[in-house]
ZAMARGU-4260 file (C-alpha; in steps of 0.2 Angstrom, whole numbers, plus 5000, padded with zeros to 4 digits):
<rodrens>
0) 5057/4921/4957 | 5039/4924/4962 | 5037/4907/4971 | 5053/4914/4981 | 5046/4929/4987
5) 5031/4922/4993 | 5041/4908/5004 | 5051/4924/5010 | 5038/4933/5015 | 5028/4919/5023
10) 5046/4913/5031 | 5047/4933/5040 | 5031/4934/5045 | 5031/4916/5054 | 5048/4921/5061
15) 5039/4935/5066 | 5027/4926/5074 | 5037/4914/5083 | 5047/4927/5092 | 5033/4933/5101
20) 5030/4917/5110 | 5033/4916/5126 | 5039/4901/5135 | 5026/4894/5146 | 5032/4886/5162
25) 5030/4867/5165 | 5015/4859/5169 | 5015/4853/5186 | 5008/4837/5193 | 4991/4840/5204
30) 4988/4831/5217 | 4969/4825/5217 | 4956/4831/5229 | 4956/4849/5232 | 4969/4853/5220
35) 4959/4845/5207 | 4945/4854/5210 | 4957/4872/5211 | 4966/4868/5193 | 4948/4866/5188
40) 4942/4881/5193 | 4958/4890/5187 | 4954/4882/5170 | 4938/4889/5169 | 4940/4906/5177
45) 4957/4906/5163 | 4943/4904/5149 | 4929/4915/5156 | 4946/4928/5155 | 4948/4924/5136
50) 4931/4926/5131 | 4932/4942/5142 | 4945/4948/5132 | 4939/4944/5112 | 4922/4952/5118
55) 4932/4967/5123 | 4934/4984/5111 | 4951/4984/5105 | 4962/4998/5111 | 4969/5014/5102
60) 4986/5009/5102 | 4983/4993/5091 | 4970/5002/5078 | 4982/5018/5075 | 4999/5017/5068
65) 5008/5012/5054 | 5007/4994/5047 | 5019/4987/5032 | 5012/4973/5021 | 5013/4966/5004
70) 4999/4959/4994 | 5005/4939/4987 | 4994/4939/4973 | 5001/4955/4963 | 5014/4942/4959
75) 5003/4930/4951 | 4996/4945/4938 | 5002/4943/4920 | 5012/4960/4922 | 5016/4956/4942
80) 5028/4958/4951 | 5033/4962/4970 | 5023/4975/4980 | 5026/4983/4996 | 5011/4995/5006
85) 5012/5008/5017 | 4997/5012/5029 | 4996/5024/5042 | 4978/5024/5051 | 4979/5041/5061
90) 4961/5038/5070 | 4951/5022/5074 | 4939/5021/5060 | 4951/5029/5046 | 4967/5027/5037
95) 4976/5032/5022 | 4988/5020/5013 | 5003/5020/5000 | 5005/5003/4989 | 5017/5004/4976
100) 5025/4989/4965 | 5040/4982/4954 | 5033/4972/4939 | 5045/4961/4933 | 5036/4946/4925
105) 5043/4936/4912 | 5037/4921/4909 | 5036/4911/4891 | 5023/4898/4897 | 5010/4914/4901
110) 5012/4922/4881 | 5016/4906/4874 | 5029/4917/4862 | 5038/4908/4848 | 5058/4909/4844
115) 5070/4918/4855 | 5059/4932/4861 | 5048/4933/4876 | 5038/4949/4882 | 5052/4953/4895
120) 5039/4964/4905 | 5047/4979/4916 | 5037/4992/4925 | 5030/5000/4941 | 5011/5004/4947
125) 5008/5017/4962 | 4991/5015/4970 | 4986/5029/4984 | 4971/5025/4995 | 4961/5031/5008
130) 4951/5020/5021 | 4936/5018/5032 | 4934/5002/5044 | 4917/4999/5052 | 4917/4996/5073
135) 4908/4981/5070 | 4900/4975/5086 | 4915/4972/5098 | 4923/4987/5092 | 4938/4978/5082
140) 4937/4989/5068 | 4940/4974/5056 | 4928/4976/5042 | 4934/4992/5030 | 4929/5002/5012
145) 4940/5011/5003 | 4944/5019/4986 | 4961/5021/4978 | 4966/5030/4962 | 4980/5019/4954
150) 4995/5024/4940 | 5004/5008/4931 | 5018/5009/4916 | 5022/4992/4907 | 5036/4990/4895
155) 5037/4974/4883 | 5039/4966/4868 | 5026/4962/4854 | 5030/4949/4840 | 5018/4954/4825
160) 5021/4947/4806 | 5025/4958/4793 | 5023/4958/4776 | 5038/4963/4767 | 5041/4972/4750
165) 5022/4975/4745 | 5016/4978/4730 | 5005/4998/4732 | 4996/4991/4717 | 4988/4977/4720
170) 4994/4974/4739 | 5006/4958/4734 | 5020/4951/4744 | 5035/4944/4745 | 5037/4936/4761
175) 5030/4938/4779 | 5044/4942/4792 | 5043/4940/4811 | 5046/4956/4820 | 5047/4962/4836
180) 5042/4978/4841 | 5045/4985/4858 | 5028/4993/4869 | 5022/5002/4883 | 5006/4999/4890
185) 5000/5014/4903 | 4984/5011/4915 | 4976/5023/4926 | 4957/5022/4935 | 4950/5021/4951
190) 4943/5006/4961 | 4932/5005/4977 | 4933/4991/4991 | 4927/4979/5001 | 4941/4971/5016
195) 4944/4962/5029 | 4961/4966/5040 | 4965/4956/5055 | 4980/4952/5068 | 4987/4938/5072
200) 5001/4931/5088 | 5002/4934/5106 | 5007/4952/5104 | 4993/4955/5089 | 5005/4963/5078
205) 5005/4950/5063 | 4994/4957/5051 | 4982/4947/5038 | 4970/4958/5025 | 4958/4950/5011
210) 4947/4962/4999 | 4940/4963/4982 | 4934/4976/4973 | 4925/4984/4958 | 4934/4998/4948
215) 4936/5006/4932 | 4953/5009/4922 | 4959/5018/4904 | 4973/5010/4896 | 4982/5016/4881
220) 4998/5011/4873 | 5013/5018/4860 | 5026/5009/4850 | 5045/5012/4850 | 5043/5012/4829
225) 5030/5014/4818 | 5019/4998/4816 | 5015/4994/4799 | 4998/4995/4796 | 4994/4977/4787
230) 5006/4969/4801 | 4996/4959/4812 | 4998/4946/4828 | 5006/4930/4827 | 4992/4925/4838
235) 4978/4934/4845 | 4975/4924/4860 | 4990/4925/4868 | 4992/4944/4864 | 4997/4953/4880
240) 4984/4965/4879 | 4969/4961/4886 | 4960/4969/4869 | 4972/4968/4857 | 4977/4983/4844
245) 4965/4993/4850 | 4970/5009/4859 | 4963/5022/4872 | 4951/5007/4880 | 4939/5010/4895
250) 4938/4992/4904 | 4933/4984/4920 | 4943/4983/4935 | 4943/4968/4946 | 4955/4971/4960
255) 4958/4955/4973 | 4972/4955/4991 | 4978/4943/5001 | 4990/4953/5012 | 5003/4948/5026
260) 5010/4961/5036 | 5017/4967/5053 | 5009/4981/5066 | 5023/4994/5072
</rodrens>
């Protein structure tokens, strides 16, 4: 499912950018001589015009407006899914920005699960953000910072064994069962961030955006049922917490894009 997404993405944006070619009219044959010496000259003067025009500030109706885009590598989280972004830059050196996603992982091979039950994982994260880009020297207003607040509910399953019919006495047991036990994981924090965004295609509307950042986040989880309390994981290692059975946690956050998008 992921691997499709991202070939349809990549598929519209190339699409994209394939209908704003233009067909170039046919190269005629010179004649040597003078016209040798004019097509050179054309050349040259055509190449002076491009280096003109990369050195040139870019204009207000390319760095304001609203641009669309979807970061590839939310689908390659353990709790990923598809996203989709929103910006909206209402003056050259500032936006603000919407990113919200459908997490819908659910893969055996990442949680190594045993028997007939996998962590089917189902949520959503919201993320607002608010943007400044650098000028820069040419004035493309490429180079940005940022810092977003983020929200993300995660709903799963959690095998744990459980020891059954125990003895109050002397804490003796009869067996140990298997059991699943459904869960939801909630995060919320804050991260701030370093990018790169860029256009790409004749017309400059294809958009391309890289960042990384450094953040912090609180996560905290609840049960559908009590948990026994001498229950335990079938394997820790796998465990789809990153610190598992420990509640109301402060951690790191480590946020990374790769972003295709388009330029309205």
């Amino acid at each position: 499912m992921k691997h499709l997404y991202t070939v349809s993405v990549c598929m519209f944006i190339a699409i994209a950018a394939m209908a704003q070619n233009k067909n170039k009219p046919a190269d005629k044959t010179g004649e040597p001589g003078i016209t040798t010496h004019l097509v050179s000259y054309a050349h040259r003067t055509h190449n002076d015009a491009r280096a003109e025009k990369k050195a040139r500030p870019l204009p207000d109706s390319m760095l304001t407006g609203w641009r669309v885009s979807s970061n590839l590598l939310t689908l390659h989280h353990p709790d990923g899914g598809i996203s989709a972004a929103v910006e909206y830059r209402f003056r050259r050196n500032w936006s603000v920005l919407l990113e919200g996603g459908w997490i819908f992982i659910d893969e055996k091979k990442l949680y190594d699960m045993r028997g007939q039950f996998t962590p089917k994982a189902k949520g959503y994260y919201v993320r607002p953000e608010i943007r400044y880009y650098l000028s820069g020297k040419r004035g493309k207003y490429r180079i940005f910072f940022s810092q977003d607040f983020f929200y993300r509910k995660v709903s799963f399953y959690e095998e744990r064994i459980v020891k059954m019919n125990v003895n109050p006495n002397d804490g003796d047991y009869d067996y140990e069962q298997l059991s699943t036990f459904g869960k939801t994981k909630e995060m919320f924090g804050t991260d701030s961030k370093f990018g790169f965004q860029t256009y790409m295609g004749n017309t400059q509307r294809i958009m391309f955006e890289v960042y990384v950042g450094l953040g912090v986040k609180y996560r905290k989880f609840t049960y559908d049922r009590p948990v026994p309390a001498d229950s335990y994981l079938e394997d820790r290692k796998y465990n789809f917490d990153y610190v598992p059975d420990k509640n109301n946690v402060w951690d790191g956050a480590f946020p990374v894009g790769l972003k295709l998008g388009y330029r309205f």
